[in-house]
Z-matrix of the N, CA and C atoms (Angstrom, degrees):
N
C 1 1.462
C 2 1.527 1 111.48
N 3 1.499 2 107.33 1 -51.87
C 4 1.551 3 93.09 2 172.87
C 5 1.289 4 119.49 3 -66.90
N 6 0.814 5 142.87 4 -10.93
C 7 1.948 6 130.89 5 -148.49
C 8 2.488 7 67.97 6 -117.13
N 9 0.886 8 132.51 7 -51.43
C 10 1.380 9 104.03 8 -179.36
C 11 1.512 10 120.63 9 -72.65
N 12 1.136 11 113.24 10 0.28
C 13 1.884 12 127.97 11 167.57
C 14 1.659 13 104.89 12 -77.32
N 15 0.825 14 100.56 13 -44.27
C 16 1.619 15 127.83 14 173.52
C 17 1.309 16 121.32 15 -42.88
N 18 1.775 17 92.52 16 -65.73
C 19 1.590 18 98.79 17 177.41
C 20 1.229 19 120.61 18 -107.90
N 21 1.378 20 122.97 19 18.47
C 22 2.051 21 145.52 20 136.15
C 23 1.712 22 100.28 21 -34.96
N 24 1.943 23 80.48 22 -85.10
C 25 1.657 24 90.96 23 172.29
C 26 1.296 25 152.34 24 -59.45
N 27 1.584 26 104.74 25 2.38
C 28 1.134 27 110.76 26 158.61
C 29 2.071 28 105.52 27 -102.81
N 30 0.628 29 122.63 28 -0.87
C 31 1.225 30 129.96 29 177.48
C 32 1.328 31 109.79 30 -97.86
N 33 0.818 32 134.00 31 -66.25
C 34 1.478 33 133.14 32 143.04
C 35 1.839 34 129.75 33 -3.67
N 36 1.346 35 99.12 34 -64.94
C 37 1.425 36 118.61 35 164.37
C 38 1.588 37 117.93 36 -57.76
N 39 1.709 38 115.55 37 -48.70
C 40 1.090 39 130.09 38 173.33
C 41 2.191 40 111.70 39 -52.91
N 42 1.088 41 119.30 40 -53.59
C 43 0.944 42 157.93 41 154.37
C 44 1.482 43 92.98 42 -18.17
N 45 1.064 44 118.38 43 -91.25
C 46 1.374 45 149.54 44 -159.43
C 47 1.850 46 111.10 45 -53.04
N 48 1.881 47 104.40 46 -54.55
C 49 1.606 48 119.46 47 128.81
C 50 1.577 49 128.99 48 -5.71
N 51 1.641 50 108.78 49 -88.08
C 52 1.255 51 105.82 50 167.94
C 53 1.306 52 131.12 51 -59.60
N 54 1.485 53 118.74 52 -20.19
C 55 1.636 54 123.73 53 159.52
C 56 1.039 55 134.14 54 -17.50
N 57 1.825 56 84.44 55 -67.02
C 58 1.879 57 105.42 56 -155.81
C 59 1.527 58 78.27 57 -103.54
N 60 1.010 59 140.22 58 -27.77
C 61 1.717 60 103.65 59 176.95
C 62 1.889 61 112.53 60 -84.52
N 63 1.374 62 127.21 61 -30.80
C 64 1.753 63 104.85 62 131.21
C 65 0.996 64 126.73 63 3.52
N 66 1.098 65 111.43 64 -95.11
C 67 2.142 66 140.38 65 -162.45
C 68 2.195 67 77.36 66 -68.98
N 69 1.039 68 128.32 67 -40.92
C 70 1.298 69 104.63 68 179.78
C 71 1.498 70 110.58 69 -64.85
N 72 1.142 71 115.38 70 -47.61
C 73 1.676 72 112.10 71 -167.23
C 74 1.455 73 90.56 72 -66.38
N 75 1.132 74 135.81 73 -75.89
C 76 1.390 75 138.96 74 -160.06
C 77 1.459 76 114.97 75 -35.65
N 78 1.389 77 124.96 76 -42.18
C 79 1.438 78 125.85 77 174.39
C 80 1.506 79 115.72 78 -82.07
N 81 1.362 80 115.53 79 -33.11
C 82 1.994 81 119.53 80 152.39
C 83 1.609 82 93.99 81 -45.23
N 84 1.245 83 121.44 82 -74.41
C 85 1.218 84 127.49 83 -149.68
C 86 1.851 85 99.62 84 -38.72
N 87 1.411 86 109.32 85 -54.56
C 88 1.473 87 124.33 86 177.49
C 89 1.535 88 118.16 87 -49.68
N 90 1.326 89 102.15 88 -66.57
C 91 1.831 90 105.79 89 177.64
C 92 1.431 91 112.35 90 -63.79
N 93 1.301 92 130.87 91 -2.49
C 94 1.666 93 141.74 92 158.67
C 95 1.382 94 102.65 93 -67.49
N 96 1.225 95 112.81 94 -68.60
C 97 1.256 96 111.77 95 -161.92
C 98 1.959 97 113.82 96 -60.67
N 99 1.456 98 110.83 97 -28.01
C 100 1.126 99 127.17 98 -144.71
C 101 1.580 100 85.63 99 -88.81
N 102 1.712 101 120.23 100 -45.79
C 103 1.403 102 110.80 101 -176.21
C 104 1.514 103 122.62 102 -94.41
N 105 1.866 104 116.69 103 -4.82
C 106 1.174 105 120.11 104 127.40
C 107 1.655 106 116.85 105 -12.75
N 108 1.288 107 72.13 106 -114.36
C 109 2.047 108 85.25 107 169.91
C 110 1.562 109 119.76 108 -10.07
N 111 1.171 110 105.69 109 -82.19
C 112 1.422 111 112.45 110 163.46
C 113 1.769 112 119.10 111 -20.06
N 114 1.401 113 98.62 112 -75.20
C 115 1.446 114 90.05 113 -169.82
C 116 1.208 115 148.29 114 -38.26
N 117 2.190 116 89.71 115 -30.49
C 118 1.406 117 115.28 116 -172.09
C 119 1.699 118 91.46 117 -76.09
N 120 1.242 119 133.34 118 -63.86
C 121 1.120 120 145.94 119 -162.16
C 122 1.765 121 108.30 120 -54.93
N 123 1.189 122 103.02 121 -33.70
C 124 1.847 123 101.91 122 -168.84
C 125 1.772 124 84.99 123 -82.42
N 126 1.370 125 126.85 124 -68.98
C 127 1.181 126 131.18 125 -134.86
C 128 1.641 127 101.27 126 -60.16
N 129 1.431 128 91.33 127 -41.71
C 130 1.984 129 97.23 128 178.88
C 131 1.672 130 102.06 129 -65.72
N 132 1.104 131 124.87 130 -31.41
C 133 1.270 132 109.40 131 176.56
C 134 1.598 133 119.38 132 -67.37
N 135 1.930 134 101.41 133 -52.54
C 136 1.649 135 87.08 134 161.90
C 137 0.863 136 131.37 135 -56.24
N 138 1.324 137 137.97 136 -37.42
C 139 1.492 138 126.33 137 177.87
C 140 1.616 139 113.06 138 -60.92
N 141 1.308 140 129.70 139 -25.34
C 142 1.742 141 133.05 140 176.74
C 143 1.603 142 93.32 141 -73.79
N 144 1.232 143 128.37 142 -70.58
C 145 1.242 144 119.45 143 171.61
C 146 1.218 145 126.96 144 -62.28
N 147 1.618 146 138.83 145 -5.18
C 148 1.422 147 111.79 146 167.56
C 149 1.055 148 125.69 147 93.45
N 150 1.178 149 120.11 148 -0.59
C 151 2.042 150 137.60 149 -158.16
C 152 1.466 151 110.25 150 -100.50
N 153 0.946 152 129.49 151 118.05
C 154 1.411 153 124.63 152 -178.74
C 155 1.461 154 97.94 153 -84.61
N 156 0.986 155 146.58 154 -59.64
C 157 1.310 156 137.53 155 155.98
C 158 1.352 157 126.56 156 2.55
N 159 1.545 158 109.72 157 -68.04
C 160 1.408 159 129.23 158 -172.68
C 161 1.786 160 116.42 159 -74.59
N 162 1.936 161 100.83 160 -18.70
C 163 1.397 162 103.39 161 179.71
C 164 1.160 163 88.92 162 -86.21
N 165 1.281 164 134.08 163 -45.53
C 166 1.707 165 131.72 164 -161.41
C 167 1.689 166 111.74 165 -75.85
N 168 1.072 167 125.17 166 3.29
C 169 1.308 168 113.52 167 134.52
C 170 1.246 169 137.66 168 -140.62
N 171 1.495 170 107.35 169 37.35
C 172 1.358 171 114.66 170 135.10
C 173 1.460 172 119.97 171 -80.93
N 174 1.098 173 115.21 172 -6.97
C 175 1.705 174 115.49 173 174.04
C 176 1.544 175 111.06 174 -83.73
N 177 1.422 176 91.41 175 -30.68
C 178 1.749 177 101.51 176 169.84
C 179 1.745 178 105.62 177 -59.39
N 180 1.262 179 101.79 178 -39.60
C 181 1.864 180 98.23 179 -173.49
C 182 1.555 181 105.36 180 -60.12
N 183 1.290 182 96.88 181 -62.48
C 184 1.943 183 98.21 182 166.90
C 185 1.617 184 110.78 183 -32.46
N 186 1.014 185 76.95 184 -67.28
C 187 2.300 186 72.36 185 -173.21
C 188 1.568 187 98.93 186 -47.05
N 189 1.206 188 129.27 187 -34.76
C 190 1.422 189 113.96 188 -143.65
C 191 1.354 190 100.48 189 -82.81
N 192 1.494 191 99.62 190 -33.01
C 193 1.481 192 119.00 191 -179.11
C 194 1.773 193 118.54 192 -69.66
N 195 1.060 194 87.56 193 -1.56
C 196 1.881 195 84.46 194 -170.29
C 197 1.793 196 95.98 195 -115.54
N 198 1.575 197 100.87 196 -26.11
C 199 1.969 198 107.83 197 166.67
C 200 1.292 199 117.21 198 -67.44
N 201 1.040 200 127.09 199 -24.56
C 202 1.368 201 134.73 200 -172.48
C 203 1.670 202 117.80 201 -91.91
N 204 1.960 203 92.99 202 -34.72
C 205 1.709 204 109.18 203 154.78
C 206 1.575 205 118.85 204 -34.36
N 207 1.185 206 93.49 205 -85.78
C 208 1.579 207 127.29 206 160.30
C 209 1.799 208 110.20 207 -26.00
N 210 1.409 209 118.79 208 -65.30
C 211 1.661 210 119.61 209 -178.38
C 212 1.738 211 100.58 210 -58.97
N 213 1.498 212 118.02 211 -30.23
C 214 1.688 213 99.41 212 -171.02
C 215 1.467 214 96.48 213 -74.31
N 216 0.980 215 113.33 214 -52.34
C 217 1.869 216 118.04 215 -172.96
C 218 1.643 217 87.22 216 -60.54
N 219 0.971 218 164.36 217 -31.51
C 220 1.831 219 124.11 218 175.27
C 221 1.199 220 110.76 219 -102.76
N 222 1.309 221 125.34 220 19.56
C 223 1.992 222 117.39 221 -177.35
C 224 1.236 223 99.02 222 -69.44
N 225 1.392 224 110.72 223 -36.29
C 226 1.820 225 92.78 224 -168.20
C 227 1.546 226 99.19 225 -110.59
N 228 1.130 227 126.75 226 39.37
C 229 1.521 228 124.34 227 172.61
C 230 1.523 229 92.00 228 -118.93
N 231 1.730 230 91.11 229 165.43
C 232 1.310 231 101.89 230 164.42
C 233 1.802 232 143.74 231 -58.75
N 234 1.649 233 110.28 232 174.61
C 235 1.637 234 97.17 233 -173.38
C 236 1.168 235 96.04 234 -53.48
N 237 1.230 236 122.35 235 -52.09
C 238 1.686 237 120.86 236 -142.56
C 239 1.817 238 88.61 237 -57.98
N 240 1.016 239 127.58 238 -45.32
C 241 1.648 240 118.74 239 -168.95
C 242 1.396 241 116.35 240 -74.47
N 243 1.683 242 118.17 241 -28.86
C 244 1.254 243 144.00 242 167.91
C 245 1.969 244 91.37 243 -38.47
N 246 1.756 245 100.71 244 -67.28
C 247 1.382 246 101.04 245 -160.47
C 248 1.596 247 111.55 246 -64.24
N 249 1.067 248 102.03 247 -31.91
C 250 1.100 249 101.45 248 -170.16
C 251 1.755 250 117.18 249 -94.77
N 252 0.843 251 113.87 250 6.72
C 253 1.880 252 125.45 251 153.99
C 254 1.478 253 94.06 252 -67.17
N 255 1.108 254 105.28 253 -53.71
C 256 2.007 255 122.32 254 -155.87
C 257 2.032 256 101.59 255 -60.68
N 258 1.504 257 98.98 256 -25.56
C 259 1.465 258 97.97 257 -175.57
C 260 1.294 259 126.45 258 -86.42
N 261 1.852 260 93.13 259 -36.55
C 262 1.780 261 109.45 260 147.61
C 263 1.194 262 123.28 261 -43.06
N 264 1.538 263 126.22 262 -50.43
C 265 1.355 264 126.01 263 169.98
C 266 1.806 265 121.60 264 -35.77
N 267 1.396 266 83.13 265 -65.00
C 268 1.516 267 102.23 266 -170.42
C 269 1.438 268 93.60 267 -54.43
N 270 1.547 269 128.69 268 -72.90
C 271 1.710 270 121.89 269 171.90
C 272 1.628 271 114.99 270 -16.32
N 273 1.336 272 99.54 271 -34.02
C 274 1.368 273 86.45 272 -166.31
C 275 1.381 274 124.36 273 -82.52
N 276 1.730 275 88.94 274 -42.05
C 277 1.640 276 94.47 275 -178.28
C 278 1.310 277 104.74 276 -74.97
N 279 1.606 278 141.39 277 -8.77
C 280 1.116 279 124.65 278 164.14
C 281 1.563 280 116.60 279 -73.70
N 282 0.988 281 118.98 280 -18.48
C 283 1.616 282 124.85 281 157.06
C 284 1.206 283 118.79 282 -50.50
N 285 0.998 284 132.96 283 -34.53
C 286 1.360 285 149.15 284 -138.18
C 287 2.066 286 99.89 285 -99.46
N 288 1.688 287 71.45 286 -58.66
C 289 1.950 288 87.20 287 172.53
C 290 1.385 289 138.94 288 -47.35
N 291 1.329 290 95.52 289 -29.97
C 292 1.381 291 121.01 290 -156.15
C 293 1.607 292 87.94 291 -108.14
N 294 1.218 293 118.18 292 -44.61
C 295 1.605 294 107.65 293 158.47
C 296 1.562 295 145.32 294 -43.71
N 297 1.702 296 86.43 295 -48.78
C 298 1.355 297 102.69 296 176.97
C 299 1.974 298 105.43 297 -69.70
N 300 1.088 299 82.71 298 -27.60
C 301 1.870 300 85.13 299 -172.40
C 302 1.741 301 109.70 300 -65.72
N 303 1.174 302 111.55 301 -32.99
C 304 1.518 303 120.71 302 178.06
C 305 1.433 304 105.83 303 -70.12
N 306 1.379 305 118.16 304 -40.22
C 307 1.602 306 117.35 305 179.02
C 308 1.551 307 125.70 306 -90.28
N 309 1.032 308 88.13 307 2.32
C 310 1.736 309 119.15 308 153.29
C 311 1.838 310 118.82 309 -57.03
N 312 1.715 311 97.71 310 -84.52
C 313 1.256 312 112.08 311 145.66
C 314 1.331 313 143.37 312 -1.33
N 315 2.046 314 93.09 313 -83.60
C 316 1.652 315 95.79 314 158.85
C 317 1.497 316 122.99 315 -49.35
N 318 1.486 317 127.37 316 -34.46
C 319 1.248 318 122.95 317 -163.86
C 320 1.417 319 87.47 318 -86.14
N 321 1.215 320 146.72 319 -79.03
C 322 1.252 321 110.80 320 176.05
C 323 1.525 322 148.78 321 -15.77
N 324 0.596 323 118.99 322 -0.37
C 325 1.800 324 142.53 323 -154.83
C 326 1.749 325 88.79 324 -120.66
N 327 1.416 326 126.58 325 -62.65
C 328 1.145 327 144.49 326 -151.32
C 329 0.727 328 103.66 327 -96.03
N 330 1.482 329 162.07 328 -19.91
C 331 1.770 330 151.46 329 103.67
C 332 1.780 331 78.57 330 112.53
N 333 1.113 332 121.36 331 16.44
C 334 2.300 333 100.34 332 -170.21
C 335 1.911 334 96.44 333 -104.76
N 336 1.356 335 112.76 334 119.04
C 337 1.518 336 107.30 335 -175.31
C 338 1.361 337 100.87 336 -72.56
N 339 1.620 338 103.79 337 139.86
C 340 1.543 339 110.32 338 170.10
C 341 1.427 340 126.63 339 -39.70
N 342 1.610 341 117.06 340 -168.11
C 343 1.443 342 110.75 341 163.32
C 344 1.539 343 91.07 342 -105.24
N 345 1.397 344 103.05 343 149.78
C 346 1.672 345 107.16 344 -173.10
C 347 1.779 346 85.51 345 -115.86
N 348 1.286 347 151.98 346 2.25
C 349 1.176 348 137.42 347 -177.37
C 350 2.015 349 99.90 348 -92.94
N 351 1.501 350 109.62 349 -32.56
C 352 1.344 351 115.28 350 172.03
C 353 1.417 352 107.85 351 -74.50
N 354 1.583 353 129.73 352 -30.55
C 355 1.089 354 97.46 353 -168.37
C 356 1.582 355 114.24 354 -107.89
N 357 1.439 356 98.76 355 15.10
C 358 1.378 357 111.56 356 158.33
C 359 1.571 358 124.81 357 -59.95
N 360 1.826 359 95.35 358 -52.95
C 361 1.556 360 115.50 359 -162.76
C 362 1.727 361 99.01 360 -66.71
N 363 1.493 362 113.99 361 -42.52
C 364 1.617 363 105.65 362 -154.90
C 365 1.752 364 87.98 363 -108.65
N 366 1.315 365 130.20 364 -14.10
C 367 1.340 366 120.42 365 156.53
C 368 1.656 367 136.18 366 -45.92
N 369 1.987 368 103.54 367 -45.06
C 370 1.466 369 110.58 368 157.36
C 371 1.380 370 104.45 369 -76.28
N 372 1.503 371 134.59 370 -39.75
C 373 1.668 372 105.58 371 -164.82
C 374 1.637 373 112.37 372 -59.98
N 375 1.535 374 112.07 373 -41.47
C 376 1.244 375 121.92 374 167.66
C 377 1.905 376 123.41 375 -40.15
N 378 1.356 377 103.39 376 -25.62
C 379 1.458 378 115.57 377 -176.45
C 380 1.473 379 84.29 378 -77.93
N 381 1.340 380 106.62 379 -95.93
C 382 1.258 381 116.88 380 -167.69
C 383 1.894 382 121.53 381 -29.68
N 384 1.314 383 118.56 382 -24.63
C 385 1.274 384 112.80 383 161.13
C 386 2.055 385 126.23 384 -96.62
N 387 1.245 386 97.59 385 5.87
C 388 1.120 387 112.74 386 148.57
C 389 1.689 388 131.35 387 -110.40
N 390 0.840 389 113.93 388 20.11
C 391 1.889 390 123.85 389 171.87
C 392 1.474 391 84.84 390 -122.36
N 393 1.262 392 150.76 391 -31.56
C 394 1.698 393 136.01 392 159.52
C 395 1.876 394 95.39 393 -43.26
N 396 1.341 395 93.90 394 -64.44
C 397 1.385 396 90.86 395 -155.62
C 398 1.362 397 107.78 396 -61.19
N 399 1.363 398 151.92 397 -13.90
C 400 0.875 399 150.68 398 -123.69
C 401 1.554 400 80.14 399 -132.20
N 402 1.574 401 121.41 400 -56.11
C 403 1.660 402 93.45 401 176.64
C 404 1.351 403 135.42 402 -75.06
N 405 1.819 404 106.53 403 -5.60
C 406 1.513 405 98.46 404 179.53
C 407 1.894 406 118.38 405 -70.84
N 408 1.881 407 82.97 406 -25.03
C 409 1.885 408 95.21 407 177.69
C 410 1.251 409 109.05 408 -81.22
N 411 1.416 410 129.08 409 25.60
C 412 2.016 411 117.85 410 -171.66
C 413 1.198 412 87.05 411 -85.44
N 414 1.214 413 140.38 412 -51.77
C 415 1.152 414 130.09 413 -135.68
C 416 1.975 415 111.92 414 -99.19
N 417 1.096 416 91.73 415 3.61
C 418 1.741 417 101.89 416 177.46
C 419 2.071 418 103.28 417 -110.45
N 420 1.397 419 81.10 418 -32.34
C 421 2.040 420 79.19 419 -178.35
C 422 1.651 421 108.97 420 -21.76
N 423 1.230 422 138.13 421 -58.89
C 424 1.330 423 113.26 422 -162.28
C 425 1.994 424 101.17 423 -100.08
N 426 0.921 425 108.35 424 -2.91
C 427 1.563 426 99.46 425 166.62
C 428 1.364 427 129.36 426 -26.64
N 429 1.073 428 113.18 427 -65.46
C 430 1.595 429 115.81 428 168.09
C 431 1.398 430 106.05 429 -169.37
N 432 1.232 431 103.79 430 170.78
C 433 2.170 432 111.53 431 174.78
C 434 1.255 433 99.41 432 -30.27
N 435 1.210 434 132.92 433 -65.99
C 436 1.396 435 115.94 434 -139.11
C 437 1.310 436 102.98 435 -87.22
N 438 1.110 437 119.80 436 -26.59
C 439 2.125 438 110.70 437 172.40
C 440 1.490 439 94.12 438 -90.04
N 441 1.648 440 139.01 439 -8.92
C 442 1.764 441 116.94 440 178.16
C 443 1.276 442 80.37 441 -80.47
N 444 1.000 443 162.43 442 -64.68
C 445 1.575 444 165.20 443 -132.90
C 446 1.902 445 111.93 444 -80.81
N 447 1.325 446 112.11 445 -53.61
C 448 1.426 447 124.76 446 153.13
C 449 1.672 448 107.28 447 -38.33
N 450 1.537 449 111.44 448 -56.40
C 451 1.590 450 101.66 449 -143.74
C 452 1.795 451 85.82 450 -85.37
N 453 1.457 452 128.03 451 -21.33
C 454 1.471 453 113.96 452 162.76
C 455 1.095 454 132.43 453 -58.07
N 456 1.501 455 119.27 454 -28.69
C 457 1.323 456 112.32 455 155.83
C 458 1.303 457 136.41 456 -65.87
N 459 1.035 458 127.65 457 -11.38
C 460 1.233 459 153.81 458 153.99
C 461 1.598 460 125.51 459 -35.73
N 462 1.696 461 84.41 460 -58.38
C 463 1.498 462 102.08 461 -159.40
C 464 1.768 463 99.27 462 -105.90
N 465 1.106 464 103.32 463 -5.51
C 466 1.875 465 103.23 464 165.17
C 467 1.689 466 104.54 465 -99.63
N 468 1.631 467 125.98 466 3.55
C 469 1.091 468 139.24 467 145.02
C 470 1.755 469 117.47 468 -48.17
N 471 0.939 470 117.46 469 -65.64
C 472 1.367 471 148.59 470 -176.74
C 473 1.848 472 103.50 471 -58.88
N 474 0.679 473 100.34 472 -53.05
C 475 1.755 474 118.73 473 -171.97
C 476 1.713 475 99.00 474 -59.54
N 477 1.606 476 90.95 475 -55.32
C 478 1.621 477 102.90 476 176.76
C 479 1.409 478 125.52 477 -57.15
N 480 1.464 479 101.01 478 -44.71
C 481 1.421 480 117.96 479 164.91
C 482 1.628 481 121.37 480 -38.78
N 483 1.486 482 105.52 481 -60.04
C 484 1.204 483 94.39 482 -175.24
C 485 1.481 484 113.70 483 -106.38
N 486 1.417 485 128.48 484 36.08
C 487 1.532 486 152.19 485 156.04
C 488 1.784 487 92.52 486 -74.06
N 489 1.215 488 113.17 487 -52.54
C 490 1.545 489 123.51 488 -157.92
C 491 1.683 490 96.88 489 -77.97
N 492 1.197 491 133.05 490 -19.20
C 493 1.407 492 146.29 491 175.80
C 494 1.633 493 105.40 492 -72.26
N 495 1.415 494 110.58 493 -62.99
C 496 1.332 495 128.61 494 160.80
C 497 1.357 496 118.85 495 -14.46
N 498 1.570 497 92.99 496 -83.28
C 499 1.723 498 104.14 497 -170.00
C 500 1.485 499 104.80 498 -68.25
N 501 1.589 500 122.21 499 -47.10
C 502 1.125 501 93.86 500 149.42
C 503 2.050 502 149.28 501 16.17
N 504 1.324 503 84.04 502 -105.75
C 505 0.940 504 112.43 503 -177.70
C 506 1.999 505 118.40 504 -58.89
N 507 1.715 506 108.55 505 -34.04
C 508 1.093 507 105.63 506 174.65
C 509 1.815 508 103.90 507 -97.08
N 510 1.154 509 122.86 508 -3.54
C 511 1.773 510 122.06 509 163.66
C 512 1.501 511 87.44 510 -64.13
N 513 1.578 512 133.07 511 -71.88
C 514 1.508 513 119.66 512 -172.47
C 515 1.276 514 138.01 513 -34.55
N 516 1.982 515 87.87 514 -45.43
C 517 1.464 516 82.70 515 168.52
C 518 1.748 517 148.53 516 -113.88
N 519 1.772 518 90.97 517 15.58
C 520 1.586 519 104.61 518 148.29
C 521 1.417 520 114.20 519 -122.45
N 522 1.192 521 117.50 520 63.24
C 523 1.614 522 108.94 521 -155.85
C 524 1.895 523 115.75 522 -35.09
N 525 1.383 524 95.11 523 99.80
C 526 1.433 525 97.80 524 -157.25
C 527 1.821 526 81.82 525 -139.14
N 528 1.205 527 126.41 526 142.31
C 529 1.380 528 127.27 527 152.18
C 530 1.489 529 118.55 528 -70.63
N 531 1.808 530 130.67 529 2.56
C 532 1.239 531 117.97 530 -171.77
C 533 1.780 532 99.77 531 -73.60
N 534 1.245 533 117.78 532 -66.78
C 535 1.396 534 120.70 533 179.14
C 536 1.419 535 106.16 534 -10.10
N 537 1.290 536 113.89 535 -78.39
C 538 1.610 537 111.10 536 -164.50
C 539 1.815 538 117.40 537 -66.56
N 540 1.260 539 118.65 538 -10.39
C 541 1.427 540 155.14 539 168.64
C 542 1.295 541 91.29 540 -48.88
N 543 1.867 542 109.77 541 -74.24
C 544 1.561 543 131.79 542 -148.61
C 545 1.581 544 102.65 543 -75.17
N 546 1.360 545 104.65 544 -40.21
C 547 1.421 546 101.43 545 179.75
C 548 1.045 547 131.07 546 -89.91
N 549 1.738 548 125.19 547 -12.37
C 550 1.388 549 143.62 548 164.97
C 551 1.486 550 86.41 549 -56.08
N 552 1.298 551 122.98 550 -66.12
C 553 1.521 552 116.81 551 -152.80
C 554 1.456 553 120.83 552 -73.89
N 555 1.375 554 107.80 553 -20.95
C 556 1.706 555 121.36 554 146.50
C 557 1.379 556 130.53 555 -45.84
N 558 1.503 557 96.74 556 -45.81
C 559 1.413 558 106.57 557 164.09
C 560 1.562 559 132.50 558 -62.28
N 561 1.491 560 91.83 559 -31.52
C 562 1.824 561 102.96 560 167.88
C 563 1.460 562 123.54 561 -69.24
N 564 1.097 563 64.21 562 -21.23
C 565 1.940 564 81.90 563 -169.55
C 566 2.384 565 98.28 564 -75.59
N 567 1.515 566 88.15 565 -41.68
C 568 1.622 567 80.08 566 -175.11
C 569 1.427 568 107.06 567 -75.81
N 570 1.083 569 130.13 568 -13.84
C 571 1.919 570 135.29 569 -155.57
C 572 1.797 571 73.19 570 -86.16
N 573 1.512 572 118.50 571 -86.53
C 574 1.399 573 104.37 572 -175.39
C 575 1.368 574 126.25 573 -51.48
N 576 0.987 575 147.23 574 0.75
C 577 1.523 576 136.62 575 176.54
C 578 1.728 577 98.08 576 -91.02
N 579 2.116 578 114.38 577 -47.91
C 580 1.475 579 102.55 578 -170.00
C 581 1.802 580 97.80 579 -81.97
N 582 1.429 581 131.59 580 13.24
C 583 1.627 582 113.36 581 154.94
C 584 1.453 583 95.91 582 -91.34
N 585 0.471 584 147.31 583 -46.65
C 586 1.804 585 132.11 584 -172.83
C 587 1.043 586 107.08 585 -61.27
N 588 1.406 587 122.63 586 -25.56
C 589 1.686 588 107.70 587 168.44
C 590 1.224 589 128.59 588 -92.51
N 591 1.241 590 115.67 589 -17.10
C 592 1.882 591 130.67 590 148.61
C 593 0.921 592 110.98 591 -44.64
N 594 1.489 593 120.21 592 -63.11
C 595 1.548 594 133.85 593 -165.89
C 596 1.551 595 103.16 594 -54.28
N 597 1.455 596 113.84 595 -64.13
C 598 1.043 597 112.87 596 -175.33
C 599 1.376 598 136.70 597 -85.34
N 600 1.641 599 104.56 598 9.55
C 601 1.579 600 120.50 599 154.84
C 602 1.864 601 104.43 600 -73.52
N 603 1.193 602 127.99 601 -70.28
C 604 1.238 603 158.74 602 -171.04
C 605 1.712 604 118.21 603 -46.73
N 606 1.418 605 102.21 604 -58.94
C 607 1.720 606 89.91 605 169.02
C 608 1.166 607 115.04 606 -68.58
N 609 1.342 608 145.51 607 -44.32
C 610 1.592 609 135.51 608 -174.72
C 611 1.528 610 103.63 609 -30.42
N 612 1.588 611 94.86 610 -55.67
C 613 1.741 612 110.38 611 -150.91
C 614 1.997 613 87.26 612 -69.91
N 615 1.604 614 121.46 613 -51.28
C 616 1.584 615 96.23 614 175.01
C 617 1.150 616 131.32 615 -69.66
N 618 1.163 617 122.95 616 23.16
C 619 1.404 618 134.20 617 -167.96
C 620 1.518 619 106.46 618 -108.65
N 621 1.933 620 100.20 619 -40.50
C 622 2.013 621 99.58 620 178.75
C 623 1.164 622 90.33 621 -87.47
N 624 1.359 623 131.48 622 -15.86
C 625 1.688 624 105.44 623 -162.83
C 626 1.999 625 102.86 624 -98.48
């Protein structure tokens, strides 16, 4: 009786394992699809409007979308792959930074103020489909690297979101291209600060594992 109590409860536990990494893929599976979508929809809009802002985080949707790639393929693998999805991440969004920072640049160069009525309209839809995403990932954030690392992208989603509201709103009301300039490059500034903090959550842990 004991040694089959035993191996209930370990079956049980096992069980319980494949669950929550389930309900993990299934809600990746969702915020993929959701910033998919997004990306195509924001980025064509920045580019009609002109906004460096509005392109720089639709590039964020791309990244988010290719991190979340990456988080379904290691839920059920080991740490060592866990960490090292998590380091890809960080690579990425530092890619991202260093991107947005160049298209910064160009808009400097290009002195033409965005449209602030587009990057109003697809700036909130972009919010609003990132605060979805952001609550299906609350509840995994401290799980391990690869969903604390997932659910930051997420939430420097959100930040971006309403940066892009911002400039917005002050392109309208000095119709000036610096706003969206100032806050694109703010934004570069956050893509590299949250990969350095991936990065440097993430290698330790692939390094013991």
């Amino acid at each position: 009786m004991l040694m089959s109590a035993e191996c209930c409860s370990a079956k049980s536990g096992e069980l319980e394992k494949l669950a929550r990494q389930a309900e993990q893929r299934r809600v990746l599976v969702i915020v993929l699809a959701i910033n998919a979508s997004m990306f195509v929809l924001e980025f064509g809009a920045g580019v009609i409007a002109g906004s460096t802002a509005l392109m720089a985080d639709a590039s964020d949707m791309l990244g988010d979308a290719i991190v979340y790639a990456v988080s379904i393929y290691a839920i059920s693998r080991s740490d060592r792959w866990k960490a090292g999805a998590a380091v890809l991440k960080g690579v990425t969004i530092l890619v991202l930074g260093v991107g947005i920072a160049i298209n910064v640049v160009a808009r400097i160069e290009s002195g033409v103020p965005p449209s602030s009525t587009l990057m109003l309209a697809f700036g909130g839809l972009a919010l609003i489909a990132n605060l979805v995403c952001l609550r299906l990932l609350w509840r995994f954030a401290a799980q391990d690297v690869n969903m604390s690392s997932t659910f930051e992208c997420s939430r420097n989603d959100v930040i971006n979101n309403c940066g892009v509201l911002l400039a917005a709103a002050l392109v309208w009301w000095f119709a000036s291209p610096w706003p969206d300039i100032v806050i694109g490059g703010a934004m570069a500034l956050i893509f590299l600060r949250s990969a350095l903090r991936v990065l440097a959550e993430a290698a330790p842990q692939l390094r013991a594992a």
